[in-house]
C-alpha positions as CSV (number, residue, x, y, z in Angstrom):
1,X,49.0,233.0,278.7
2,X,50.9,234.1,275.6
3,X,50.6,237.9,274.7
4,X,51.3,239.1,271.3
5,X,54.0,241.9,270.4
6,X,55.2,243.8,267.6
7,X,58.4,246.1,266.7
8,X,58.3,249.4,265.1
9,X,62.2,249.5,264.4
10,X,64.0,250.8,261.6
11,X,67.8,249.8,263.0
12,X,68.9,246.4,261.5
13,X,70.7,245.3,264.7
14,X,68.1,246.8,267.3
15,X,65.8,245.1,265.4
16,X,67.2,241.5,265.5
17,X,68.7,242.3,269.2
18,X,64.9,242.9,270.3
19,X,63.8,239.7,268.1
20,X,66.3,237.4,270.0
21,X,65.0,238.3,272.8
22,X,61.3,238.0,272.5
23,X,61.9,234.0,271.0
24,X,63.9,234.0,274.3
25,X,60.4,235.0,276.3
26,X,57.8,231.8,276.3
27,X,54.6,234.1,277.0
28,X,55.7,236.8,274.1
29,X,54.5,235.8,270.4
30,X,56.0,238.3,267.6
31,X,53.2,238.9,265.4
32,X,55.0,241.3,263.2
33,X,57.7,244.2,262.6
34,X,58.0,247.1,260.5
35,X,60.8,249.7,259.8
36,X,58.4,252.9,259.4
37,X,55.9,254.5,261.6
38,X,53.5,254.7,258.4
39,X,53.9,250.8,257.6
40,X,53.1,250.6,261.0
41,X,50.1,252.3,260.9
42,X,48.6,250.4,257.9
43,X,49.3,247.0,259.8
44,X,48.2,248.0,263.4
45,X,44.9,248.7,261.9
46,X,44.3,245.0,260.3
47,X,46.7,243.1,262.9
48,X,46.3,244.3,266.8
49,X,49.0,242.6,269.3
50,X,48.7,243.0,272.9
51,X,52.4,244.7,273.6
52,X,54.1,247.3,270.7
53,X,58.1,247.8,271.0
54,X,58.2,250.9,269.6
55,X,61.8,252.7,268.4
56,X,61.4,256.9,268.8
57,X,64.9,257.8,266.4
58,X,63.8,261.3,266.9
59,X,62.8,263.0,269.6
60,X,60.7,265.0,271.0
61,X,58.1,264.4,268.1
62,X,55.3,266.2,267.2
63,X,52.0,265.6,268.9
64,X,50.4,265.9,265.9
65,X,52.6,263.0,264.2
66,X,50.5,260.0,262.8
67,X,52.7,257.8,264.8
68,X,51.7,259.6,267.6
69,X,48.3,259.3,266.9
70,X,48.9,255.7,266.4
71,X,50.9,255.3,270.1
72,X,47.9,257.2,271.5
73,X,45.4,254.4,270.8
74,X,47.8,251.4,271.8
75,X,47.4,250.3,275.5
76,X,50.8,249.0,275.9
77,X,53.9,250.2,274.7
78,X,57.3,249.8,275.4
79,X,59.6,252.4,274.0
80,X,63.3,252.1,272.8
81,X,65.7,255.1,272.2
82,X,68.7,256.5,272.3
83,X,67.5,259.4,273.5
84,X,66.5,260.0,277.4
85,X,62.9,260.3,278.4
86,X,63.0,263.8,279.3
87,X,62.5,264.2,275.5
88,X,59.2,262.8,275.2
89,X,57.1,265.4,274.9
90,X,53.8,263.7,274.6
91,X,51.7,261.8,276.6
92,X,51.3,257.7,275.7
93,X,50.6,254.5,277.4
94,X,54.1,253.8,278.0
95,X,54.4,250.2,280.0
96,X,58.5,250.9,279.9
97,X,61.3,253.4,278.3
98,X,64.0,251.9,277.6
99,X,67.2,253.8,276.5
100,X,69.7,252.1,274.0
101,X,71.6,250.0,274.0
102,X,68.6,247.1,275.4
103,X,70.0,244.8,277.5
104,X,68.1,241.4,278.6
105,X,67.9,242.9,282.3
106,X,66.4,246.1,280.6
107,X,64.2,243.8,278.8
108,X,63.0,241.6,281.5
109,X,62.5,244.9,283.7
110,X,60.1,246.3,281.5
111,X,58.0,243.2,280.6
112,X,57.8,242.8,284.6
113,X,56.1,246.5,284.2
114,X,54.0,244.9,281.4
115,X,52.9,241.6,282.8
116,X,52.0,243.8,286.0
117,X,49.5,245.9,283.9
118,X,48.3,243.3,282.2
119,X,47.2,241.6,286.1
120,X,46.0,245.0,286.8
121,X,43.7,245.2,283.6
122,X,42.5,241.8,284.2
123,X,41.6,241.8,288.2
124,X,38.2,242.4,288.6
125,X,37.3,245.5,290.8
């Protein structure tokens, strides 16, 4: 099965780093990516994927933040910083948190965490 993903990145290199490594992923399909949390927004809304990588520069947000609101709705989410997770202050669907810089092992780790959801969601009761 082949899951869609997107990236909500606004670093250059992160960006193309996270790219490489989906193309490098047979079951992961990059729909899209966007630089800023409103862009993101606008496309989530027209173009759903399956799997969000999502880049917090500034933590801890506000829970009020549209982004936020955004990250609320999303079932899957895997979230890059360079900031620790201690500094998430909100609660989200977070599959994995990932602190910079993202390794492959980091990578594969936290699609492991995903593809385990994803058999969880799926298995009947």
């Amino acid at each position: 099965m082949t899951y869609t993903c997107a990236i909500i990145e606004d670093e250059f290199l992160s960006e193309k780093l996270l790219k490489r490594y989906i193309h490098q992923t047979p079951f992961l399909e990059l729909s899209w990516t966007c630089n800023f949390a409103e862009e993101a927004i606008e496309i989530v809304s027209t173009q759903q994927v399956d799997l969000l990588f999502v880049d917090l520069q500034h933590l801890p947000i506000q829970p009020d933040d549209a982004l936020v609101q955004l990250l609320r709705e999303h079932q899957s989410i895997i979230i890059t910083s360079i900031y620790p997770k201690k500094f998430l202050n909100v609660a989200l669907n977070i599959v994995a948190f990932i602190e910079k810089p993202v390794t492959f092992e980091l990578f594969q780790d936290a699609l492991e965490r995903f593809m385990a959801k994803m058999e969880n969601d799926i298995t009947p009761s």
